[in-house]
C-alpha positions in Angstrom: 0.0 0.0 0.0 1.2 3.3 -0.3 2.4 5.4 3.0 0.2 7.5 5.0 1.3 10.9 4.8 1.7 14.0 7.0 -1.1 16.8 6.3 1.6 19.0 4.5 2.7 16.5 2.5 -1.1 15.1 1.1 -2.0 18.7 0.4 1.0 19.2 -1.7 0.2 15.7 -3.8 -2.9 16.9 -4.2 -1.8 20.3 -5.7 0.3 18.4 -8.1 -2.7 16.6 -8.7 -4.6 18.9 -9.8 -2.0 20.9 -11.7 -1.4 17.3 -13.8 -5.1 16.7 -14.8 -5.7 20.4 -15.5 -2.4 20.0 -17.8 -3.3 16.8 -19.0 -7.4 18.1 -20.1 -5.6 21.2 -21.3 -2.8 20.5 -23.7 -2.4 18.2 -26.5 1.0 17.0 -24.4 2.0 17.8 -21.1 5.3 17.6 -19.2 5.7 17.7 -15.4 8.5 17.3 -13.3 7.3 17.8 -9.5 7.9 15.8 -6.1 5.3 12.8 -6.5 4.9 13.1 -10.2 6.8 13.1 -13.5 5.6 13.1 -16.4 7.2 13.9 -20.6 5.0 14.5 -23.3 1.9 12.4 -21.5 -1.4 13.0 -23.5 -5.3 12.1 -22.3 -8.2 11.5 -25.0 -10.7 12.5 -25.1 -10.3 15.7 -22.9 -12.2 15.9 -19.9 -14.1 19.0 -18.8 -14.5 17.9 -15.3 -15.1 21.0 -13.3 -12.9 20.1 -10.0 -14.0 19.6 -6.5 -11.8 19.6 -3.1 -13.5 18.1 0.0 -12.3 18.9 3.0 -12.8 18.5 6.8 -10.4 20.7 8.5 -10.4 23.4 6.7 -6.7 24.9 7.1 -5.0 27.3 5.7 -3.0 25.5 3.1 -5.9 23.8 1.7 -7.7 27.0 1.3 -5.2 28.3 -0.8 -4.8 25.1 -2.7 -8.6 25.4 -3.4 -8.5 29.3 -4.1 -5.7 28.8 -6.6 -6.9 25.6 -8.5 -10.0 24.0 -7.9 -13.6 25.0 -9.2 -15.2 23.9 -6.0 -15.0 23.0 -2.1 -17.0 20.9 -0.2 -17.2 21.4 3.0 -18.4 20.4 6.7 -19.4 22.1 9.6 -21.7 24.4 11.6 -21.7 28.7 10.9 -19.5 29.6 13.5 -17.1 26.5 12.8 -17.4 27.7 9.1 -17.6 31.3 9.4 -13.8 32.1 9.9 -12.5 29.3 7.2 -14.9 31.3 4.2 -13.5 34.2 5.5 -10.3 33.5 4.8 -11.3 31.4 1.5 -12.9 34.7 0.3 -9.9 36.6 1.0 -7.6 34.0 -1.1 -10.2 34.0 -3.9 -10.3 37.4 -4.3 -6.1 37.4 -4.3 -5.9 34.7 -7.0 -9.1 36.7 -8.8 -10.8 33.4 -8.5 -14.2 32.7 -7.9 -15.1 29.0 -6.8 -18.3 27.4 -5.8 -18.6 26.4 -2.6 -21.0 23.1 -1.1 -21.6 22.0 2.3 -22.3 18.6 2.9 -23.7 16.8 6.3 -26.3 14.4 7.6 -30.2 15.8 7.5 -32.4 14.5 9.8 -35.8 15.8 9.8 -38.5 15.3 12.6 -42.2 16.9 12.7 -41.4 18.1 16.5 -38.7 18.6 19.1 -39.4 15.3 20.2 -39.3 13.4 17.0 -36.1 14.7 16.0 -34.8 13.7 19.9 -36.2 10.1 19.2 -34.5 9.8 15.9 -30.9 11.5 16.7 -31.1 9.2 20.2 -29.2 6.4 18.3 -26.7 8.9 17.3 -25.9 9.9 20.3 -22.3 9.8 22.4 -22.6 9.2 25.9 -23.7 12.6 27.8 -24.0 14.4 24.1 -26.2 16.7 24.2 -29.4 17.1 21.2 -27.8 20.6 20.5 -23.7 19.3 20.6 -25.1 17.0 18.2 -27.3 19.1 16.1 -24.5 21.6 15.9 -22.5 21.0 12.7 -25.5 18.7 11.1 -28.7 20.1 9.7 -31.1 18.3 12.8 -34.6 19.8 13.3 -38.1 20.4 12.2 -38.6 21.8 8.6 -38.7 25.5 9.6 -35.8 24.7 11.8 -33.4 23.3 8.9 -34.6 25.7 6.4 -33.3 28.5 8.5 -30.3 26.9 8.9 -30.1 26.2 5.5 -30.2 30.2 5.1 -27.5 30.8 7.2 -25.4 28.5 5.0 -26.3 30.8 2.1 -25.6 33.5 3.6 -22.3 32.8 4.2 -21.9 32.2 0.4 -22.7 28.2 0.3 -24.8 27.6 -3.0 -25.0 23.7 -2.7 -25.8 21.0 -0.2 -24.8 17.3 -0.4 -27.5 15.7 2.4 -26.9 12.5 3.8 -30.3 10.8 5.4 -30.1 8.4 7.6 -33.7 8.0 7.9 -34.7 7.7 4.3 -38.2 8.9 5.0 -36.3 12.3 6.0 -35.2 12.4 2.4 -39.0 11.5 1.0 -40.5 14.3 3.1 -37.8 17.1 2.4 
């Protein structure tokens, strides 16, 4: 298998990544000569057109200028205030590199008709001495009303697309 690399170093792989396959969709041939890959006169047919996505939990520094710089998206985890400050700073990069990428926020939904249905569902979910609210936190957990508000506050902070995991697929039928 291959080694499990330090954060630093897996951000930078994915950089060259991304710089290959944008090379590769963008030029008839393509050389590269960087730390993990190497590569003379390589060519890729058919072209792809592939807009591309970065997903990322921890949202540090380095990755947000990897994403500002060279992808077309980021998908991302987390509630407002974890989120606020990482956009922030996202914002600030994209508006350095005069880049402008689309930005997703993807989470589990579950969706209960009253306080107490969502507590019954989210139950199973639940650490020892976690709290409805710790839980509900960085998830979109509520009522309809509730998650649609929250849902707003996403949007507000510039999120335009949601990747909802349900794991209650009667949540998913009903939203």
């Amino acid at each position: 298998g291959f080694p499990f690399l330090d954060s630093r170093s897996r951000i930078a792989m994915l950089k060259e990544t991304i710089e290959v396959l944008k090379g590769l969709w963008g030029n008839d041939k393509f050389s590269y000569s960087g730390k993990f890959y190497h590569l003379k006169e390589a060519y890729c047919s058919p072209k792809a057109t592939t807009p591309i996505w970065v997903g990322t939990f921890k949202s540090g520094h380095l990755m947000l200028d990897l994403c500002a710089r060279l992808a077309d998206g980021i998908n991302i985890w987390g509630s407002p205030p974890q989120l606020r400050e990482s956009l922030e700073i996202l914002n600030e990069l994209c508006h350095k590199y005069d880049r402008d990428i689309t930005k997703s926020w993807s989470g589990i939904c579950i969706i209960g008709k009253s306080k107490e249905e969502v507590m019954k569902k989210v139950r199973a979910f639940l650490k020892p001495g976690q709290s409805l609210e710790d839980y509900a936190e960085p998830r979109l957990v509520g009522t309809q009303k509730e998650i649609e508000e929250k849902i707003k506050i996403y949007e507000e902070m510039g999120i335009s697309h949601f990747i909802l995991r349900f794991p209650y697929l009667e949540d998913a039928v009903e939203f």
